[in-house]
N, C-alpha and C positions, 0 to 999 in steps of 0.2 A: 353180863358177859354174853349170856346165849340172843340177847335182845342188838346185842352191837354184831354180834357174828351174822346173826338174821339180815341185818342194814350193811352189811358190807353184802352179804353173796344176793339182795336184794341188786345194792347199786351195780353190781359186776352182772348181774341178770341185763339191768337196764342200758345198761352197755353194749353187750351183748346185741340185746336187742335192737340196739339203734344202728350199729354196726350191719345186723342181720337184714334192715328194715333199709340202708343204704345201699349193699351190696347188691341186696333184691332188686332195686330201683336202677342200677347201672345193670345190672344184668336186662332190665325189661329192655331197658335203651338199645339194649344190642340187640335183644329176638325184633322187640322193632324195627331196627335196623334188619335186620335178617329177612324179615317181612316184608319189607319196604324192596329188599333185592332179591327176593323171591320171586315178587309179583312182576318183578321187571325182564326177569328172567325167562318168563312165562312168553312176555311177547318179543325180547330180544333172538333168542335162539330159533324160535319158531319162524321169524324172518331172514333170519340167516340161511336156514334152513331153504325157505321158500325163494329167497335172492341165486341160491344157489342152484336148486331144481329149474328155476325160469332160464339162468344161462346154458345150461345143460342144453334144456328141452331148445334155447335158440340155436345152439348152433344145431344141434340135430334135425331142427325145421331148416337150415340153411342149407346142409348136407345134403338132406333130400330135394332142396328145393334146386341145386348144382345139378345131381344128378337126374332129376326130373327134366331139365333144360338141355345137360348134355344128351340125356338120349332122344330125346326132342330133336334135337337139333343134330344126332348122325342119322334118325330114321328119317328126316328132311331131306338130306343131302344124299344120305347113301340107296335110301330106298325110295325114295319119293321124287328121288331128283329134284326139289327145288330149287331154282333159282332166282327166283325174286332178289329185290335188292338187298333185306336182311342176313338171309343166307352167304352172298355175294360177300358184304359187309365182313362178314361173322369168319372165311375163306381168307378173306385178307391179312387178316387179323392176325388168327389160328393158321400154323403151319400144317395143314390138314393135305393128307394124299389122297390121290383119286387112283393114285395107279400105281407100278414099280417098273424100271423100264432096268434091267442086268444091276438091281440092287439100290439106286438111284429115286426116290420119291417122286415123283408125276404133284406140284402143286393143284390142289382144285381150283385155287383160286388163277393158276393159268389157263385155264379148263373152261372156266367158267367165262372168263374173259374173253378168250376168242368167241366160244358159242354164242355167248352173246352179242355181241358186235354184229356177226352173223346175220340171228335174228334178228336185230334190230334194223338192220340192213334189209331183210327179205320182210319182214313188215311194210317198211318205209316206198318201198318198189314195186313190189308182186303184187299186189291189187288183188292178191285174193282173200277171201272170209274168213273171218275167223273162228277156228274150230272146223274147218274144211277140212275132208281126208287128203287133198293134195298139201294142207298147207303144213298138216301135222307130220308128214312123211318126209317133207324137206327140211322141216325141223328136226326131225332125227338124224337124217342124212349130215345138218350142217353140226348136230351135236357129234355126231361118230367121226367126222372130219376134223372137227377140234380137238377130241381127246387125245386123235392119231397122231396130228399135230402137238398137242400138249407133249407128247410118249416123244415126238420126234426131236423138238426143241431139247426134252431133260437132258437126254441121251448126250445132244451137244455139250448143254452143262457136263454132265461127265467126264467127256471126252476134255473137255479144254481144263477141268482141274489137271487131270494127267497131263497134258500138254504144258502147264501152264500160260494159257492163252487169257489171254483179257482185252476185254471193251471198255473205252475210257467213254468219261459224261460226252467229255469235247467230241468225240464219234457219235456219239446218239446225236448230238445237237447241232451235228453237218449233217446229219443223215435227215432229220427233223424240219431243218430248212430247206434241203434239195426236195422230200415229198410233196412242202406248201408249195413249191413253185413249179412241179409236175403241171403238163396239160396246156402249158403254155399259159398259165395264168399266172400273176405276180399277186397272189394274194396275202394279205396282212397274216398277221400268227393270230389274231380275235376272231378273223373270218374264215381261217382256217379251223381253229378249234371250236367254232360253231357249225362247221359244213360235218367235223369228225361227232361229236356229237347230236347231230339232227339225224345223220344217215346211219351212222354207227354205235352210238350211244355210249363213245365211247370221251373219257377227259386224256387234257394232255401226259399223268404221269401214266395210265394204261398205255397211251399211244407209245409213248417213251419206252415200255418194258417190251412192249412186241417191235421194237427196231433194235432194243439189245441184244434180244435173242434171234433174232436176223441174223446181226452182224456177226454173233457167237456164232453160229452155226456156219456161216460163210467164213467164217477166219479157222473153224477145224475143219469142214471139210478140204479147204484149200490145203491146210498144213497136211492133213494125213493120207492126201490122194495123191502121191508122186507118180502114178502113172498119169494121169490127167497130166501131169505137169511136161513128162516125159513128150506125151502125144504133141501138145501144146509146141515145146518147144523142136520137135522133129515139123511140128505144122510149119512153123517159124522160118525155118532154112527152105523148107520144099519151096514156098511162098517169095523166099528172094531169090530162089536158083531158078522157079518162072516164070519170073516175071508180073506174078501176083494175078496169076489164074488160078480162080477160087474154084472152078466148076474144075480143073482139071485138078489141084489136088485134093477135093470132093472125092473124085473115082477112084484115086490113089489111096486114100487113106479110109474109103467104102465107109463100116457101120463107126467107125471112132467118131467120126465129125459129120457136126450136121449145117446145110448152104441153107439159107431163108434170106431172100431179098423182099423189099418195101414194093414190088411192083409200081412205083408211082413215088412222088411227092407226098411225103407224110410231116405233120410238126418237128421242130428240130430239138421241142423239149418233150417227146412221145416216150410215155411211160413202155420200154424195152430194154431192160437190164442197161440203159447207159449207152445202145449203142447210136441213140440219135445226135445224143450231146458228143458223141466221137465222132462221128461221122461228119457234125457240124464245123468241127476243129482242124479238116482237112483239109487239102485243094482235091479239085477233081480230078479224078483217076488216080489220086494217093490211096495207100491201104497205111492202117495203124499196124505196129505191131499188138501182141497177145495183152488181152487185160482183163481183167476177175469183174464179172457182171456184179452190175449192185444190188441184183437179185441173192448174189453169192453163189448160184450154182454150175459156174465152168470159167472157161476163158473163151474171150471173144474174141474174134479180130474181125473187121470194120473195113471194106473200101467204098469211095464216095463215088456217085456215080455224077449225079448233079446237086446243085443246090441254091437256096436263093436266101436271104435274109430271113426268113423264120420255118423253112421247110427244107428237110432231106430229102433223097433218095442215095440209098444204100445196100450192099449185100454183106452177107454176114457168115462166118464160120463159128460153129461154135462146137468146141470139147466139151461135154458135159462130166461134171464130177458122180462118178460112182463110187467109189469106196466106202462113202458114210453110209448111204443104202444096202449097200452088201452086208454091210458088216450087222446095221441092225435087221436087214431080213432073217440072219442067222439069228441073231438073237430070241426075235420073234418066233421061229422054227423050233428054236430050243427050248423055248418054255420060258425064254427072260424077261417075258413081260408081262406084268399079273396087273389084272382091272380090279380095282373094288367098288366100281358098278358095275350094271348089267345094264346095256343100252338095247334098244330092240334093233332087230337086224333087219337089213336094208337093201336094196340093191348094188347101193355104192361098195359095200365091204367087200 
């Protein structure tokens, strides 16, 4: 009995054991297993890790790398004054102010436009050295002319959103053809925008923006100067009640209006606000009545004295528009116009 009870908790031992000796072996499988994703773990997380610090650190090099550029690129413009082409470029671009004209932004990059043109112009002509104290003095001079200018165009812009005043393309692109064929030459639109570029250094869409704001600025000074307009049409009746003697109602109407005759035969397409191409369209001893210089600043009126197939002789009255000038002297007086440069001062100011 004791010898069979021995051989039974013998086999329940070996059992036991095999069981013991099995389980052990699936258990090793899995610290294996464990092991085996341990070690993987080691280099998994640690590259996530590091995937994750390198985006960080990129955009933080890129942030700085922004900001490193933007202020690059306002201590160019605003303190350095450059205007190289990049700069120029970068102005175009970027709606960047140079100035405030009664609340209104002053773009640099119409600033820069004119100045440059300018320059490019007094290079191509003036024959003087470069780096010369006269050359460098007329380049400030033409830079302060242009910012003036810039401050004076905005103010237009201004003035014509209140108004609602606008300049369509079809205007720029009569205005664009009547300038190519100024001077009495009938030149192509290639050899024109190679004459604006060689002298001017300027392409056709710049040329385009400085005749829209031309024609802005001669469509609101016209709309908001009803005195001009007043004077104009009082000039009008004086002019057919005698007989269209200009020098007499010259003395009649004293500082309002001003007489300028051609002394002589001049071209009958001679850049003067329009009135040779009027005068062209007359018989002699006819006068036009009142019309808005294509300069944009008055009303003219035109009588023809002589003329021949390509040349006038003319005398001329003109009303000149002050209102838009009044109004921004005030403004200027008042403090309504802030520079965010510093131009150095000139004789011209």
């Amino acid at each position: 009995m004791k010898i069979k009870l021995l051989g039974k908790l013998s086999l329940k031992k070996a059992v036991k054991t095999g069981e013991g000796q099995r389980k052990t072996e699936k258990e090793r499988v899995e610290e294996r297993r464990e092991e085996v994703l341990a070690r993987g773990r080691k280099f998994k997380y640690p590259l996530q890790y590091a995937k994750h610090k390198m985006v960080v650190n990129t955009i933080i090099v890129a942030l700085v790398a922004v900001v490193a550029l933007g202020l690059t690129g306002f201590l160019e413009l605003y303190k350095f004054q450059d205007m190289g082409d990049i700069m120029y470029r970068i102005s175009r671009i970027l709606p960047l102010p140079v100035a405030e004209v009664d609340g209104e932004k002053v773009k640099f990059a119409d600033y820069l436009m004119t100045a440059r043109s300018s320059i490019a112009a007094l290079e191509q002509q003036s024959g003087l050295e470069d780096n010369s104290e006269d050359k460098e003095t007329m380049i400030e001079v033409y830079k302060r002319t242009a910012l003036t200018q810039a401050e004076d165009l905005t103010y237009a812009v201004k003035l014509a959103k209140e108004e609602e005043i606008e300049v369509s393309n079809e205007e720029v692109a009569k205005a664009f053809d009547e300038h190519r064929k100024v001077g009495g030459a009938e030149r192509s639109e290639e050899s024109f925008l190679k004459v604006l570029a060689t002298n001017f250094g300027l392409s056709k869409r710049e040329y385009q923006r400085m005749l829209y704001l031309a024609l802005l600025r001669a469509k609101v000074e016209q709309k908001i100067d009803t005195e001009a307009l007043k004077t104009a049409e009082a000039l009008e009746r004086e002019l057919s009640e005698n007989g269209g003697d200009f020098q007499a109602a010259k003395e009649k109407f004293g500082e309002r209006v001003e007489l300028e005759g051609t002394s002589g035969l001049i071209d009958n397409k001679n850049v003067d606000g329009g009135r040779s191409g009027k005068a062209a369209s007359l018989e002699e001893g006819a006068q036009s009545g009142k019309f808005v210089s294509s300069n944009g600043d008055g009303y003219y009126f035109v009588k023809l004295n002589k003329k021949t197939e390509t040349q006038v002789d003319y005398v001329s009255l003109f009303v000149k528009f002050k209102e838009f000038d009044k109004r921004l002297e005030m403004i200027r007086e008042s403090g309504g116009v802030k520079e965010y440069i510093k131009l150095k001062e000139t004789q011209e100011e």
